[in-house]
C-alpha angles and dihedrals in degrees: 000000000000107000118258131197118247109244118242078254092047093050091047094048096049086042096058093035069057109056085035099068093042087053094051093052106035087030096063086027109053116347086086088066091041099041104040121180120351112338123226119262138208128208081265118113108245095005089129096170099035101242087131096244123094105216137109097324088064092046093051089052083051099050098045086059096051118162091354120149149216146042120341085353109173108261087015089128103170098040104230098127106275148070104242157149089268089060094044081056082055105052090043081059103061090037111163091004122155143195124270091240129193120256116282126198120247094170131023116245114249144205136238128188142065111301088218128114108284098011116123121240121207128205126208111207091225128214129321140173119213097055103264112213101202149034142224133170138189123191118215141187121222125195102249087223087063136256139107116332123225130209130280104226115242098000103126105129138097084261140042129195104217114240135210082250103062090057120135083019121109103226122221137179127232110198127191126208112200124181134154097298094042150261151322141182136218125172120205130236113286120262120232122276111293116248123207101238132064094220086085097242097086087250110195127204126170151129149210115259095200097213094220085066094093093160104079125056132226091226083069100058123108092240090180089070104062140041105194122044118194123215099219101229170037112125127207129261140232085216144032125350087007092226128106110198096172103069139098101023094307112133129163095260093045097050092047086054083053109056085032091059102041092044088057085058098043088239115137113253105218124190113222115204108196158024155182084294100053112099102161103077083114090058105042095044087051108144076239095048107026099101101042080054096047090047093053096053090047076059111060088039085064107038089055094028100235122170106237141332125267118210105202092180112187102164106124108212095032091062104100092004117134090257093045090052086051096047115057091043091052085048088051098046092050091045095051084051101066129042142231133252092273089045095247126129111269132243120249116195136173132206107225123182108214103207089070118356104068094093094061098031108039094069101052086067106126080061099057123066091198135008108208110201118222090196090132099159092061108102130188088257123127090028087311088293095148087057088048095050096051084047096048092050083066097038095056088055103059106268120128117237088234092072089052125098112183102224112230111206115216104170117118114272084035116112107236085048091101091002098100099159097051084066096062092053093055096045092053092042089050089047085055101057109029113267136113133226134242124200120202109217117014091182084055088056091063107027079053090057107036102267094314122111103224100148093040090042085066096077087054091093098053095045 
């Protein structure tokens, strides 16, 4: 007899005779002693043990169960009291069916773009199987030291565009597939730690607003220029709660203007505690008092909703002292502990003079975010060789340029006071090796040209 194909009836049929007659030996044989007591169902007709296919296992429930009655019974798939051949029918109906089942995630969405301060990131939704029919996504930021990561307020797009406040975090995306039967959620890989500046190096550039200038207005700075703005500042204190908050010009009301205004204009907002003046860091970072005085200054941070907290330590015998080398670790892991306003990691600075406190400071540097350096005499003569050399004090001693920010003096007397051009120098040679700028004062740069910002205008091009 010449061979035939089976037709694709044919096949079915011989498959489920098949499966049939397996079902009715190893079904009143064994599957009493596999599927003991009453299996597990899905919303699927026939899916008696609630794998979500329909095929030989189900049949064998039902077989086990033959001709058994009552309520609820196991197989009996029609409900109407008994096992029986009707709701055999039933089962061979829904033959190799299988549940409508919510998406799952094959490959992890991604994201492409500069992790730097006005740079836009972009998600891929990844890849799913059962066919999702909609997207969501949440942007987070994760602290890059690790931990849980927060939400990023109103980021709930295919794109973000990175702000001043998610610098020093890693950034990540949560999508979500959604279909019929439901949803499911990857997150991408992290990005790397965002930088401040959109030139791709994390270019700072900041400077100090001593409260006591009253003469010149916010409205007027050139807020393009710079990415970080100091209060200038709290000082400490020789008794409880070792902070004074009611010197130098700051006053409640002022300090409110000032985070108010840097934050319009998604520029971080920084305390500074300290100054030349201040004479009682000994006292406040006492083993007995450090953490009153820590507390105090966690504080003030929150209440205004600044970013961060700037030391500017300028005693002269308590730098690198014991209690000075347990102090400003134990600041910056409290700090690092808590969060600010806008429930980001705050920023933890220190002044450093680098004529004379590299030594001490240098080396503390896994516990500062950013040493600005207060070496205001250093020009760009000479191929900038006075402001390399105070950078590569730190450097050689382990800390990265990109912790560095080069200090531009602008009171009167300093050279780059009338030296614009020497700003500019400094400002391109810093965007050239990694390091950032700081200006003290920004009101003296404009109270020494006529209300104008030529000096702190130079940073404009690298941000």
């Amino acid at each position: 007899m010449p061979h035939r194909k089976l037709s694709r009836l044919k096949q079915s049929q011989l498959s489920l005779a098949g499966a049939l007659i397996f079902a009715l030996v190893f079904g009143t044989i064994g599957a009493r002693v596999i599927f003991q007591g009453h299996a597990a169902t899905s919303s699927l007709t026939g899916d008696l043990n609630g794998d979500c296919t329909v095929n030989v296992l189900d049949l064998s429930i039902l077989l086990s169960h033959w001709q058994q009655t009552g309520t609820g019974v196991v197989g009996d798939i029609n409900s109407d009291g008994i096992v029986n051949v009707l709701d055999l029918s039933s089962l061979l109906t829904h033959w190799n069916n299988v549940c409508a089942q919510p998406p799952a995630n094959t490959a992890l969405p991604t994201i492409s773009g500069a992790a730097v301060v006005g740079s836009g990131l972009t998600a891929t939704t990844g890849t799913w199987s059962n066919s999702p029919t909609s997207y969501s996504y949440h942007w987070q930021d994760c602290p890059a030291a690790g931990g849980s990561c927060s939400n990023i307020s109103g980021a709930i797009n295919s794109t973000y565009t990175v702000q001043a406040a998610d610098t020093g975090y890693t950034i990540d995306v949560v999508v979500t597939a959604t279909n019929a039967s439901g949803s499911a959620s990857a997150t991408s890989s992290k990005t790397a730690a965002v930088t401040s500046g959109t030139s791709g190096t994390g270019f700072i550039a900041g400077g100090w607003w001593p409260a006591w200038e009253t003469g010149v207005s916010l409205s007027s700075v050139p807020w393009n220029a710079i990415n970080q703005i100091y209060e200038f500042s709290d000082i400490t204190s020789a008794s409880s709660p070792f902070l004074t908050t009611t010197t130098h010009g700051v006053s409640v009301s002022q300090q409110q203007s000032f985070v108010a205004a840097a934050h319009q204009h998604s520029v971080l907002a920084i305390l500074s505690v300290g100054g030349s003046d201040d004479q009682n860091w000994s006292t406040a970072c006492a083993a007995a008092n450090r953490q009153t005085f820590i507390n105090s200054m966690i504080t003030q941070m929150q209440t205004y909703g600044y970013d961060g907290i700037d030391l500017d330590i300028e005693e002269g015998p308590f730098v690198g002292s014991t209690d000075f080398n347990a102090c400003v670790p134990a600041i910056y892991n409290a700090f690092k502990a808590t969060h600010t306003n806008a429930n980001k990691l705050p920023l933890v600075t220190i002044d450093s003079d680098p004529s004379w406190m590299e030594g001490a400071e240098a080396p503390l540097y896994p516990y500062i975010d950013q040493f600005n350096f207060m070496g205001y005499g250093s020009t760009c003569a000479n191929s900038c060789s006075a402001v390399a050399n105070f950078v590569a004090e730190y450097t050689s001693r382990g800390v990265p340029a990109s912790k560095i920010a080069q200090g531009i003096g602008l009171d009167p007397g300093m050279p780059q006071a009338t030296n614009t051009a020497d700003c500019a120098l400094q400002a391109q040679w810093a965007s050239t090796h990694g390091v950032g700028i700081m200006y003290w004062s920004i009101q003296d740069d404009y109270l020494n040209h006529s209300g104008t910002y030529p000096c702190v205008s130079s940073t404009a091009p690298y941000l």
